[in-house]
C-alpha positions in Angstrom: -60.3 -49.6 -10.9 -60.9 -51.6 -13.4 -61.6 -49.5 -17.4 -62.6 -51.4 -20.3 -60.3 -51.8 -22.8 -60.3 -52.4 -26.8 -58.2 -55.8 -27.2 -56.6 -57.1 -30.0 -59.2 -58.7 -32.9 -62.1 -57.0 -31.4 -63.9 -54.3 -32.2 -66.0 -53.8 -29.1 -64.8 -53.0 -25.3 -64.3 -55.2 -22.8 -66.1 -54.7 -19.6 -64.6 -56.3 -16.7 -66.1 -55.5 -13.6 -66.3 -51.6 -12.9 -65.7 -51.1 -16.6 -67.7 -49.2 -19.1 -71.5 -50.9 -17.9 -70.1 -48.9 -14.0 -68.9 -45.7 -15.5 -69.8 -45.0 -18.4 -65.5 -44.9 -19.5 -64.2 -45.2 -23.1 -60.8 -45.1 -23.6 -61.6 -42.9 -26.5 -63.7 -40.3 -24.0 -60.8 -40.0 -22.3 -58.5 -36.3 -23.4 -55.3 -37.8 -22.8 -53.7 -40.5 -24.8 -53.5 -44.2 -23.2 -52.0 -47.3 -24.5 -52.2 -50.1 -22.5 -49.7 -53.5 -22.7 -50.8 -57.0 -21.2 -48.5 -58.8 -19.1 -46.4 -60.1 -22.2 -45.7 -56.0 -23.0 -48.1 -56.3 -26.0 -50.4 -53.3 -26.7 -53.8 -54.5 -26.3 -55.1 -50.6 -25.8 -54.1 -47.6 -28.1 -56.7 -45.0 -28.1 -57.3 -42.2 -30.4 -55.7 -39.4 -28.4 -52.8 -41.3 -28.1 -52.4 -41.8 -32.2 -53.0 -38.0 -33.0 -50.1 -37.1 -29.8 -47.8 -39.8 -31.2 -48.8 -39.6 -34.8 -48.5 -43.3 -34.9 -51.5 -45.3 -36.2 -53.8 -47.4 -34.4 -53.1 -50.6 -36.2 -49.6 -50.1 -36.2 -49.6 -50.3 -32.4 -51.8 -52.9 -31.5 -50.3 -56.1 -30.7 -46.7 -55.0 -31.0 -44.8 -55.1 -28.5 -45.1 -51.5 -25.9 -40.9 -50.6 -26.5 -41.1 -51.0 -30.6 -44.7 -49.4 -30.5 -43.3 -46.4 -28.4 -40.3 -45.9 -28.7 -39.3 -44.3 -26.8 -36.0 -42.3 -25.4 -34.9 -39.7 -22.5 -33.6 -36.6 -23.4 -30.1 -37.9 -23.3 -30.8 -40.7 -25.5 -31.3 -43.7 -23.7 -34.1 -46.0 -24.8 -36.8 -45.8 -21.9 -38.4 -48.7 -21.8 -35.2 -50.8 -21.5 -33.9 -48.1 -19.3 -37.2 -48.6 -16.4 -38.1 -52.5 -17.7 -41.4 -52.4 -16.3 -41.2 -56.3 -16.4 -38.1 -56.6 -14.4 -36.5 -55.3 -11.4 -38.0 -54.4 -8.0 -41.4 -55.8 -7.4 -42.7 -53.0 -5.5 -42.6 -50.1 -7.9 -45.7 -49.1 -9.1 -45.0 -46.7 -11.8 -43.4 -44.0 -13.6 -43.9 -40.2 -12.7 -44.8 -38.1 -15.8 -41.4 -37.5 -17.5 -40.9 -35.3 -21.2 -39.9 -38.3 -23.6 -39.5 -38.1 -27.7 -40.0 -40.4 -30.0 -38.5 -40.7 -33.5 -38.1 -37.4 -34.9 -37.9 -35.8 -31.9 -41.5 -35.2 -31.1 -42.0 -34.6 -27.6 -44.3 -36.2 -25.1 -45.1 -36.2 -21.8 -45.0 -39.8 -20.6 -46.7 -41.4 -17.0 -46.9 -44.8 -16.4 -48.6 -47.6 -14.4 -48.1 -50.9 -13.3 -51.0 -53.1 -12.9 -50.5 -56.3 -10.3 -52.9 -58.6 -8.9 -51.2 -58.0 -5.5 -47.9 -56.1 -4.9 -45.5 -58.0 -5.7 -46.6 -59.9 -7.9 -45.9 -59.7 -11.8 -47.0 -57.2 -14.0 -50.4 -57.8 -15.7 -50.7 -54.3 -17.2 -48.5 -51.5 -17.7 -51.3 -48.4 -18.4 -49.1 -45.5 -20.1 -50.9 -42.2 -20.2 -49.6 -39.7 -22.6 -49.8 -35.6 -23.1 -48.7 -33.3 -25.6 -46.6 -30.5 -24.6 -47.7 -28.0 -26.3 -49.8 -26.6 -23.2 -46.5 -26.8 -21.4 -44.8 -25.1 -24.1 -47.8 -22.3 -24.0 -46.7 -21.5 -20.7 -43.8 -21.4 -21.2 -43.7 -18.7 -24.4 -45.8 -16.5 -22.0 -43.3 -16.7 -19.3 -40.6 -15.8 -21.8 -43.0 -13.2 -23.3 -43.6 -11.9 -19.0 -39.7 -12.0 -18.9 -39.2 -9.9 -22.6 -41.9 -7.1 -21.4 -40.4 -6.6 -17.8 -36.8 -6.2 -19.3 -38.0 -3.7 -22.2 -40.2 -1.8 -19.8 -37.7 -1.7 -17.0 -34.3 -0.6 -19.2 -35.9 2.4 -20.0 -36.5 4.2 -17.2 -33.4 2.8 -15.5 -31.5 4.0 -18.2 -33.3 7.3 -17.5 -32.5 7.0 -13.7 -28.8 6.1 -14.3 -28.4 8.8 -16.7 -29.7 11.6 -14.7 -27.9 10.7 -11.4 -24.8 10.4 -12.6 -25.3 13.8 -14.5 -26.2 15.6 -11.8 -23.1 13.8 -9.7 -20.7 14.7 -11.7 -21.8 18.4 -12.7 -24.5 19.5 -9.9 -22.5 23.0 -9.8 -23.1 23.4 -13.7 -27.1 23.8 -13.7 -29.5 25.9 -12.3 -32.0 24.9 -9.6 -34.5 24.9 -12.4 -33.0 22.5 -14.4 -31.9 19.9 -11.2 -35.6 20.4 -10.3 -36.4 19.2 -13.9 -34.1 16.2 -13.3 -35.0 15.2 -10.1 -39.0 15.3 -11.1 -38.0 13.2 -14.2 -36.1 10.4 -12.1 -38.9 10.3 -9.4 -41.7 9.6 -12.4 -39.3 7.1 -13.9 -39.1 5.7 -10.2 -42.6 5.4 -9.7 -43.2 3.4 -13.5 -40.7 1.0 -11.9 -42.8 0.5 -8.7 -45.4 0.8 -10.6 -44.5 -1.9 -12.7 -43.2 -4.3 -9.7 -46.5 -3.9 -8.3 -48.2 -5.5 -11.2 -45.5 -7.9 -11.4 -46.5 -9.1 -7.6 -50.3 -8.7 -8.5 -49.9 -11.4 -11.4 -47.9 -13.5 -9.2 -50.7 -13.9 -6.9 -53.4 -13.7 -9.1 -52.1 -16.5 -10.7 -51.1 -18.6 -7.6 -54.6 -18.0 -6.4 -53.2 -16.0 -3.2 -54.3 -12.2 -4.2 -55.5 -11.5 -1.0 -59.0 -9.2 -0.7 -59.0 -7.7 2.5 -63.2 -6.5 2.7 -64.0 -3.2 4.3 -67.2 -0.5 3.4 -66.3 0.7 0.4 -68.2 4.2 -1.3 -68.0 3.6 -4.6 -69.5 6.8 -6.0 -67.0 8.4 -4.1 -63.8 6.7 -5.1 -65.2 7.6 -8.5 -65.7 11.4 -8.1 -61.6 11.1 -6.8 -60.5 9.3 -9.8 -61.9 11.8 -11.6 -60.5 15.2 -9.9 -57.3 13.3 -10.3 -57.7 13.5 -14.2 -59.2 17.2 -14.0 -56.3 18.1 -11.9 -53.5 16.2 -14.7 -55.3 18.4 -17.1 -58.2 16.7 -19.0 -61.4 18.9 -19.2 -64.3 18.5 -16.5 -66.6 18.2 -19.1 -65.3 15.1 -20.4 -66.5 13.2 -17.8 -70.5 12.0 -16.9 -71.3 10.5 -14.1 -74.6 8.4 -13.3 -75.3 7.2 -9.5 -78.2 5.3 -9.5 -79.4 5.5 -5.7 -80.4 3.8 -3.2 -76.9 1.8 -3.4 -76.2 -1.4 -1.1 -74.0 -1.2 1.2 -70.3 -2.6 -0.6 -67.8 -4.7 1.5 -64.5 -4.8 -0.7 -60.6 -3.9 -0.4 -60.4 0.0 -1.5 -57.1 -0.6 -2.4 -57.9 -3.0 -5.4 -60.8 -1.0 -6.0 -59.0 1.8 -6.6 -56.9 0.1 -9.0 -59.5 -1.5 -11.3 -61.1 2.2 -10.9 -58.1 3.9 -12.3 -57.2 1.1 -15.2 -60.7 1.5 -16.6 -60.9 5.0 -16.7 -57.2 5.5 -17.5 -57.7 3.5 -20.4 -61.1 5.0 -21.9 -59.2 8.7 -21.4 -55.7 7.5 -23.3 -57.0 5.1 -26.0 -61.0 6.6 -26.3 -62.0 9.7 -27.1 -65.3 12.1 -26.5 -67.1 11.9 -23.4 -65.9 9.4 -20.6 -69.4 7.8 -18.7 -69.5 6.2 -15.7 -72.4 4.5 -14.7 -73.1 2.8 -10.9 -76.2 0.9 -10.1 -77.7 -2.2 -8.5 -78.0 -5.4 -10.3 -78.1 -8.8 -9.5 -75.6 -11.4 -8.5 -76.4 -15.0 -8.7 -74.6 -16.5 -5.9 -75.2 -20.0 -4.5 -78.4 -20.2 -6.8 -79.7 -17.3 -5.6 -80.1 -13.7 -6.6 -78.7 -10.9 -4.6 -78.3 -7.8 -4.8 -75.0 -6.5 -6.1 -73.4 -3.2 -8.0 -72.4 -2.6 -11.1 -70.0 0.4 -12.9 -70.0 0.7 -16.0 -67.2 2.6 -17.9 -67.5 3.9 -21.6 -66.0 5.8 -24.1 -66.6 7.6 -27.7 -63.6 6.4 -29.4 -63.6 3.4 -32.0 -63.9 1.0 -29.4 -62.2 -2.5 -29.7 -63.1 -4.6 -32.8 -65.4 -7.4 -32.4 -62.0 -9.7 -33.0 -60.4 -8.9 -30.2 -63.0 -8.9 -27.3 -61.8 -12.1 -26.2 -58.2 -11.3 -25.7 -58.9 -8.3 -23.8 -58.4 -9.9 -20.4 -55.6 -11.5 -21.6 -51.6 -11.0 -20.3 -50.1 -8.7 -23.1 -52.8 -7.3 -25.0 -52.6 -4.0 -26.2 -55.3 -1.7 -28.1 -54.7 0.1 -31.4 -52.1 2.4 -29.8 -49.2 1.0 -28.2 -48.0 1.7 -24.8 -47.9 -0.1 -21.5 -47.1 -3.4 -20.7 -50.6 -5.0 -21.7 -51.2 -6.6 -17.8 -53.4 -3.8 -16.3 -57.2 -5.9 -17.8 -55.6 -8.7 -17.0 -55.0 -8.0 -13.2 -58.3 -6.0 -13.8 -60.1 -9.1 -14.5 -58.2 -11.0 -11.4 -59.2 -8.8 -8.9 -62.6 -8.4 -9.6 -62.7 -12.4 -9.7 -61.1 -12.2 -6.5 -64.2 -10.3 -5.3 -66.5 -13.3 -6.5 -67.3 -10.6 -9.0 -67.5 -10.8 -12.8 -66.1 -8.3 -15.6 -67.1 -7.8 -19.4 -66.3 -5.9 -22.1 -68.6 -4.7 -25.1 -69.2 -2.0 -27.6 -71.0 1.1 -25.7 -73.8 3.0 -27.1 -71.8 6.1 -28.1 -69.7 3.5 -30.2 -66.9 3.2 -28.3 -65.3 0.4 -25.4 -67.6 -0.3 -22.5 -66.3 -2.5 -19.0 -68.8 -3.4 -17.0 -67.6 -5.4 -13.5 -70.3 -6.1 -11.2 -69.1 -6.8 -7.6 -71.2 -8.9 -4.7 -72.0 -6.6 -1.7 -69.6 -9.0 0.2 -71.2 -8.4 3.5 -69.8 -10.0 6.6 -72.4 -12.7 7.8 -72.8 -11.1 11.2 -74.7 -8.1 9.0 -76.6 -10.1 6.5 
């Protein structure tokens, strides 16, 4: 496939056959950096992207020849274009695979590279290098490290907690009273479950983010799996009075996994009893789902909260891995799965400022139905 390329003393593109005139291609439309030597290794192509990755400037690169206008070396040192001599050796490689290179200074690049023949083994007409910057590379990699940092802190405490307790009660069971090995025994099996807990949303990002969190569709009530996450906050001790609830009936009929329900149900209102205050409302109604072009029918919960809400800032980190309201606490990943699994559902999930001034979610989930029942 033939692109057109800017050549050396022109200032317009060439367009060979299947060029710019067939699709509409500029090297400078293109995100990635390219450069582009002819077949005596001199850089007739050096597009914008690839100056601002390399920091090198356009008309420094054109015309010289590709090794002195990137040069560039492994990360043991070796000089790479003398190293692969895209002019030389076998006639049937084709390229390079996309390798982390530096250039002077020790910038960092990733580096992929093509050979151009006019049949296979023929000689080189073009080499076409395409170049990245790391830094979405290194991104990812800060977040894993930040992943790895949270699961150590959040882990060594209860551990610690676990290991303590055991090996008190080991070595002087005879010394307390059944009260107090009750009280030790209730503390290591709450420390026990924030480490399952935790594993579990450990596993739940590892699939959310391989695209392989599995939704396993069944009739779900949704009014009722409400009314139970509630009860379970009466029962822990927070007022029945601090709740409202707002069914709007008829409901359609809800094909989801429970299971995940349950847990975007229980982060959402977990969150607007620990970090909101006043009254706790949640709303569940119809509304419409635009699927395939079309409107169905689909429903909607709504959880809000009195408290100071989330300032307009931050509304677009919410869903992010890590990100923790005004109070501290937690590991920062339950919105994030939140926001996976109702995805997962083909559903969509938003946060806003509710009317009694505090943080509203709102995730609205497609009925889901089988086919044989639509």
């Amino acid at each position: 496939m033939a692109v057109g390329v800017r050549t050396i003393g022109e200032n317009a593109l060439a367009r060979p056959s299947g060029g710019r005139d067939a699709l509409g291609i500029d090297p400078e439309d293109l995100p990635d950096g390219l450069v582009v030597a002819d077949e005596e290794g001199r850089v007739i192509c050096f597009n914008a992207a690839a100056a601002r990755i390399t920091a090198v400037p356009r008309h420094e690169a054109l015309g010289v020849e590709l090794e002195h206008a990137l040069p560039l070396e492994d990360l043991k040192g070796r000089r790479w274009w003398q190293l692969t001599d895209p002019y030389g050796g076998l006639a049937i490689r084709v390229g390079q695979p996309e390798r982390n290179l530096l250039l002077p200074g020790g910038r960092e690049v990733l580096v992929s590279a093509r050979y151009v023949r006019e049949h296979p083994t023929g000689p080189v007409r073009r080499v076409v290098v395409s170049l990245r910057s790391t830094e979405a590379r290194r991104r990812t990699e800060r977040s894993h490290a930040e992943l790895i940092a949270t699961v150590a802190h959040e882990l060594r405490s209860p551990l610690t907690s676990v290991k303590g307790f055991t090996a008190t009660l080991l070595a002087k069971w005879e010394r307390f009273t059944d009260d107090q090995k009750r009280l030790m025994l209730e503390t290591v099996d709450a420390d026990a479950n924030r480490v399952t807990r935790l594993i579990a949303e450990l596993l739940d990002i590892s699939r959310i983010d391989s695209g392989r969190l599995e939704v396993r569709r069944q009739p779900v009530d949704i009014a009722a799996a409400v009314g139970r996450h509630i009860q379970a906050h009466v029962a822990a001790g927070q007022a029945p009075d601090r709740f409202l609830v707002r069914i709007q009936r008829p409901l359609p009929d809800l094909w989801a996994d429970p299971d995940k329900i349950d847990q975007v149900l229980g982060n959402l209102l977990e969150n607007a009893v620990r970090h909101g205050e006043g009254t706790v409302t949640i709303e569940v109604a119809t509304a419409p789902v635009r699927i395939d072009e079309h409107d169905e029918k689909g429903t909607a919960v709504t959880v809000s909260d009195e408290g100071p809400g989330i300032p307009e800032e931050s509304m677009g980190r919410v869903f992010t891995r890590f990100w923790r309201g005004s109070k501290r606490g937690g590991t920062g990943l339950g919105l994030y799965i939140v926001k996976g699994i109702v995805e997962a559902h083909g559903g969509t999930i938003a946060v806003g400022r509710g009317s009694g001034g505090g943080a509203e979610f709102r995730f609205i989930l497609p009925v889901g139905a089988p086919a044989y029942l639509q």
